[in-house]
C-alpha positions in Angstrom: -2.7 -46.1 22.6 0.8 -47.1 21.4 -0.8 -46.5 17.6 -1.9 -43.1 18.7 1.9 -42.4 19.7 3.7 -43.7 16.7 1.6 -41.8 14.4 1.7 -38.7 16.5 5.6 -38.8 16.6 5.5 -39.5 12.6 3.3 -36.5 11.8 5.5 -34.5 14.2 8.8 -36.1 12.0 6.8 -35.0 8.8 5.8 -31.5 10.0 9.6 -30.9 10.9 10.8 -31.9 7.0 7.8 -29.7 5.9 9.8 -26.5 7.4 13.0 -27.7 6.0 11.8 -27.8 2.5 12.3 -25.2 0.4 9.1 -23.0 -0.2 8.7 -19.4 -1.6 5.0 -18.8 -0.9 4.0 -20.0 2.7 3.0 -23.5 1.7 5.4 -24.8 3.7 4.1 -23.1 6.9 0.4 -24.3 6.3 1.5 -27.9 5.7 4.1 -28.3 8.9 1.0 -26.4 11.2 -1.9 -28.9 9.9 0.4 -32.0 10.7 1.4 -30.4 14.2 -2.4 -29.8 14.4 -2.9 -33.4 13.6 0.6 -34.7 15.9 -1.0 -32.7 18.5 -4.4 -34.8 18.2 -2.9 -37.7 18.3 -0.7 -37.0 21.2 -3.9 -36.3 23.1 -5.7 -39.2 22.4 -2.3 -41.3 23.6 -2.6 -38.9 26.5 0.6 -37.1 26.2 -0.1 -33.9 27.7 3.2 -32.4 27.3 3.7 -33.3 23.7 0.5 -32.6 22.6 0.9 -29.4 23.9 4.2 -28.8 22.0 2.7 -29.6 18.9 0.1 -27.1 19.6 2.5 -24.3 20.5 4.5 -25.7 17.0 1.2 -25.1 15.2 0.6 -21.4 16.5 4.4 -20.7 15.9 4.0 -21.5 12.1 0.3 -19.5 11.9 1.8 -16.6 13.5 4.4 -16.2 10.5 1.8 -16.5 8.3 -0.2 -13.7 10.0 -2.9 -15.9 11.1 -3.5 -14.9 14.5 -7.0 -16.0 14.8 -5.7 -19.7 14.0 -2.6 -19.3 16.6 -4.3 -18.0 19.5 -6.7 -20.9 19.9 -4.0 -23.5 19.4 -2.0 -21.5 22.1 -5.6 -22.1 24.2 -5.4 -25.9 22.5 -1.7 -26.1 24.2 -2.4 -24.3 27.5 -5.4 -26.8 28.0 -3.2 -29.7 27.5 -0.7 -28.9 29.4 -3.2 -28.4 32.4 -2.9 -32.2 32.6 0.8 -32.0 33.5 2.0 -29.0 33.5 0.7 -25.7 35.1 3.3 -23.2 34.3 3.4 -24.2 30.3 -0.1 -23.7 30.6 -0.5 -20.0 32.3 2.6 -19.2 29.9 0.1 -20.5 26.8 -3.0 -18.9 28.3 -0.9 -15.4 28.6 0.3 -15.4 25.1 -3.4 -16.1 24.3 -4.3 -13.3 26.1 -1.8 -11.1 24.6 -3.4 -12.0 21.3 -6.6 -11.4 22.3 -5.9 -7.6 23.6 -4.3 -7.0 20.3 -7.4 -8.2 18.7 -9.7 -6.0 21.5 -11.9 -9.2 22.0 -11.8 -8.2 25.6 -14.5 -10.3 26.6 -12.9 -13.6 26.0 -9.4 -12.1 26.8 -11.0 -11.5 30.3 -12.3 -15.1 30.6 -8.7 -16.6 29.9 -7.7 -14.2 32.9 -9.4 -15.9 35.1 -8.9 -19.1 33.7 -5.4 -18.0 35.1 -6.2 -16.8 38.1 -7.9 -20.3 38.7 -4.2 -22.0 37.8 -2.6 -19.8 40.5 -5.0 -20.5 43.2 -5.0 -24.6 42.2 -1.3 -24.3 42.9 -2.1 -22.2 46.0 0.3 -18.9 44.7 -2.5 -16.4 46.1 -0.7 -13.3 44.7 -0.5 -14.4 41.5 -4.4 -15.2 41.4 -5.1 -12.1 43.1 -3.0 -10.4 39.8 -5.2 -12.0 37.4 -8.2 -11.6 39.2 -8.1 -8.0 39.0 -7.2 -8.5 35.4 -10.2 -10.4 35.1 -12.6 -8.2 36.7 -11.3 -4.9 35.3 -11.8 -6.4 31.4 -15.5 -7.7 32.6 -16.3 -4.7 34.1 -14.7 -2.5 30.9 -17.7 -4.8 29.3 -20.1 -4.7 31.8 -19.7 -7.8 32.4 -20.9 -7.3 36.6 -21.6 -10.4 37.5 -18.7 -12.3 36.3 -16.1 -8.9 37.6 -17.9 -9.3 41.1 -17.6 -12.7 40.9 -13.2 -12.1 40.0 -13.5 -9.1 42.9 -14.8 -10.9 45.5 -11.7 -13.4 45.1 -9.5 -11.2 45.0 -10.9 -9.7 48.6 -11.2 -13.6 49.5 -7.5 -14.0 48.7 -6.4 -10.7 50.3 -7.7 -11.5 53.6 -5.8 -14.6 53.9 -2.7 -12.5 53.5 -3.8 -10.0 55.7 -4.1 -7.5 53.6 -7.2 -6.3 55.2 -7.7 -2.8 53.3 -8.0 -3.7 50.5 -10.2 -6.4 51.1 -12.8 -3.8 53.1 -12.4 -1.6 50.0 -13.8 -4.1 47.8 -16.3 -5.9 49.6 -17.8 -2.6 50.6 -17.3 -1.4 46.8 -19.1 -4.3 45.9 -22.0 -3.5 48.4 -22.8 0.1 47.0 -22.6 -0.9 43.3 -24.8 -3.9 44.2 -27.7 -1.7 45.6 -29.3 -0.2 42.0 -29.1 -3.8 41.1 -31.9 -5.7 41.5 -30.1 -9.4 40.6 -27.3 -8.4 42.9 -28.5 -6.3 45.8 -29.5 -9.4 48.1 -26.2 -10.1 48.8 -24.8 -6.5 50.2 -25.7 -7.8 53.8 -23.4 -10.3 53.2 -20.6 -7.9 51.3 -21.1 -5.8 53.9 -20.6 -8.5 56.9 -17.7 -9.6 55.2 -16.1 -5.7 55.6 -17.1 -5.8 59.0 -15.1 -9.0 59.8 -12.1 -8.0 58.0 -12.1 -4.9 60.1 -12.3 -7.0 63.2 -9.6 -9.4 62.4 -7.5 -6.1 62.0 -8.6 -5.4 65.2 -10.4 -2.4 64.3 -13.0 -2.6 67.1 -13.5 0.7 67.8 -14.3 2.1 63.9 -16.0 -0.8 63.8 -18.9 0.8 65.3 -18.8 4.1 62.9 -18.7 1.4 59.9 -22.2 -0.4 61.6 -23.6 3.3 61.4 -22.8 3.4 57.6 -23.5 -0.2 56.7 -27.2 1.2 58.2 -27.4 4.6 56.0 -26.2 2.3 53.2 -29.2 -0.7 53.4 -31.8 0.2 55.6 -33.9 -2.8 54.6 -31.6 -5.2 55.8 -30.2 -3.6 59.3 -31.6 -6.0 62.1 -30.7 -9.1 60.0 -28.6 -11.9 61.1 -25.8 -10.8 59.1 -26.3 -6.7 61.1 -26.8 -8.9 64.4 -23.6 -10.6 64.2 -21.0 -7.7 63.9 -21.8 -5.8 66.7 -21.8 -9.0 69.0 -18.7 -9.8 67.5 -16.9 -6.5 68.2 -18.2 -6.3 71.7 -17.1 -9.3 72.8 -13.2 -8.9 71.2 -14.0 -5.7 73.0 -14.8 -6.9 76.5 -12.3 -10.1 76.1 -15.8 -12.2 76.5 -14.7 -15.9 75.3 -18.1 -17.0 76.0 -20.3 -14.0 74.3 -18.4 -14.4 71.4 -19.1 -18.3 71.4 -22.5 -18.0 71.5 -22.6 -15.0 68.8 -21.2 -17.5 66.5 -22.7 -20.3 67.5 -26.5 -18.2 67.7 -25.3 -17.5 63.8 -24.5 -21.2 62.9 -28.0 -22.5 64.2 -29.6 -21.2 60.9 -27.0 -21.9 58.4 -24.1 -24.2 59.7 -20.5 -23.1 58.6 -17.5 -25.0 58.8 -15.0 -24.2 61.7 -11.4 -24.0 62.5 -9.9 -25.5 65.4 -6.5 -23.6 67.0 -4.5 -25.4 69.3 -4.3 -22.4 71.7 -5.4 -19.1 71.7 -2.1 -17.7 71.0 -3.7 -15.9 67.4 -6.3 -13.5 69.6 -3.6 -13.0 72.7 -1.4 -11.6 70.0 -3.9 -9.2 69.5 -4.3 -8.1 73.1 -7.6 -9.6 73.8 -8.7 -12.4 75.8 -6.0 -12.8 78.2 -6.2 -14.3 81.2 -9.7 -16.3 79.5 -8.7 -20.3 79.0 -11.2 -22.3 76.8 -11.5 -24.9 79.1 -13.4 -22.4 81.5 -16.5 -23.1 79.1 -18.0 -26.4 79.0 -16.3 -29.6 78.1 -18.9 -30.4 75.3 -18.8 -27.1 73.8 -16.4 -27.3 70.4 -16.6 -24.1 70.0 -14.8 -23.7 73.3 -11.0 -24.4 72.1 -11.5 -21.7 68.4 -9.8 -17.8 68.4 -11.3 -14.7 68.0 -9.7 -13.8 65.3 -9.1 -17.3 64.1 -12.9 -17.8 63.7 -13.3 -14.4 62.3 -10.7 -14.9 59.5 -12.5 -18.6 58.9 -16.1 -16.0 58.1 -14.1 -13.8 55.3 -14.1 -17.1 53.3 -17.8 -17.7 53.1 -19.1 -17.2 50.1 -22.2 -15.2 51.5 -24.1 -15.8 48.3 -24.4 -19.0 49.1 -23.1 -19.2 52.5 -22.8 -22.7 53.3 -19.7 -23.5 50.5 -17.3 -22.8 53.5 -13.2 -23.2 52.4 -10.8 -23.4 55.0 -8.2 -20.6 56.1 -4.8 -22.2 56.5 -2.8 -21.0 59.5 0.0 -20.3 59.8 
């Protein structure tokens, strides 16, 4: 490793007297960026990140004087996946300069995969709206290629990542955007139940329980087929019990919906979050029985854990922080 370094820092020495020589035609440039290329190599397989990155960014710094863009924007890429190792921000800056390059080009295709490459940094550091940014970015340049899969795919996190902030409209416009888009598709329309139960809980947690019922009516006109499924069942026990303050009903709703598929829960010291929201006073959990977990979770606690499963496949459960 310590051969890989020495020769890394000497092609990095050479690739800096390259520049300073004197040079009327460009050779210059080409000879410093093919030793940064090769510095940057090196650097990598003595696994520094963060100088193997540098060289990469000193590569595409020399291609774009010579007009090369389609050589700089993949040793930008080269640079941002480097720094991934030990340094995030480097590497979202790299990956947006990439982009940048890529729009210029109108290679939206890949330009949209590197969005959500990005979006994927954000959320690894946990900065939700910044991946919710790029995440639209994402889906908007899929969908301006018909991409659907991959911008539903980009959509459906950003509703994900709305919901944790609360930002329960526009969570409900998306999932149920997704849902009537996702009925003339054959691939895709199996999972508008599941679009559509994720609306319906994001209305709850707003504690929207009484247009919940005039959104069941619609979720009905919209997929016949699939009213009087699990997902269908679900909602309206859920509202009524928020409605009627019904600790238990809303237990066994859940817990009815768990038997089939299990899904990961979230356990609140009190019930302080549904209170807040003016239903289920005067209810304790430890009216219900001792053995039943399910006993000491919140309304709107539990509901908020839902709007994270992935109803495609539904039993990849993440878990909501609280705050």
């Amino acid at each position: 490793m310590g051969d890989h370094l020495a020769r890394a820092q000497n092609l990095e020495k050479k690739a800096e007297k390259k520049l300073q020589s004197w040079d009327i035609f460009g050779g210059k440039l080409v000879g410093a960026a093919q030793l940064y290329e090769e510095a940057a190599n090196s650097f990598k397989l003595a696994k520094s990140w963060d100088e193997a990155g540098a060289a990469y960014v000193n590569s595409a710094n020399c291609y774009i004087k010579l007009d090369s863009k389609d050589d700089a924007v993949y040793h930008y890429v080269d640079a941002a996946h480097c720094y991934k190792k030990s340094n995030i921000n480097a590497a979202i800056t790299c990956l947006e300069q990439s982009v940048n390059m890529f729009l210029e080009m109108r290679r939206f295709n890949i330009s949209a995969r590197y969005y959500k490459e990005i979006a994927e940094l954000c959320e690894q550091e946990e900065n939700l709206g910044k991946a919710i940014y790029y995440y639209d970015k994402a889906a908007e340049l899929f969908e301006s290629e018909d991409v659907t899969t991959s911008a539903n795919q980009c959509r459906q996190k950003v509703a994900q990542f709305a919901s944790q902030l609360e930002q329960y409209p526009k969570a409900i416009e998306i999932y149920e955007d997704i849902a009537k888009k996702s009925l003339s598709n054959n691939l895709l329309k199996y999972g508008v139940k599941g679009h559509l139960l994720n609306a319906g809980i994001c209305r709850l947690c707003k504690g929207d329980v009484v247009t919940i019922n005039n959104a069941l009516e619609h979720y009905q006109d919209l997929d016949p087929p699939s009213f009087g499924t699990r997902e269908y069942k679900l909602l309206p026990d859920l509202s009524a019990a928020i409605y009627e303050g019904d600790v238990v009903r809303f237990t066994n709703a859940v817990k009815e919906y768990d038997s089939m598929t299990r899904l990961s829960w979230i356990c609140l010291e009190d019930k302080s979050c549904f209170e807040s929201q003016g239903i289920g006073e005067g209810l304790k959990p430890k009216e219900l029985e001792e053995d039943d977990v399910a006993a000491s979770y919140s309304f709107v606690g539990r509901a908020r854990e839902l709007l994270l499963v992935p109803f495609v496949d539904i039993r990849s459960v993440s878990h909501l922080k609280q705050n």
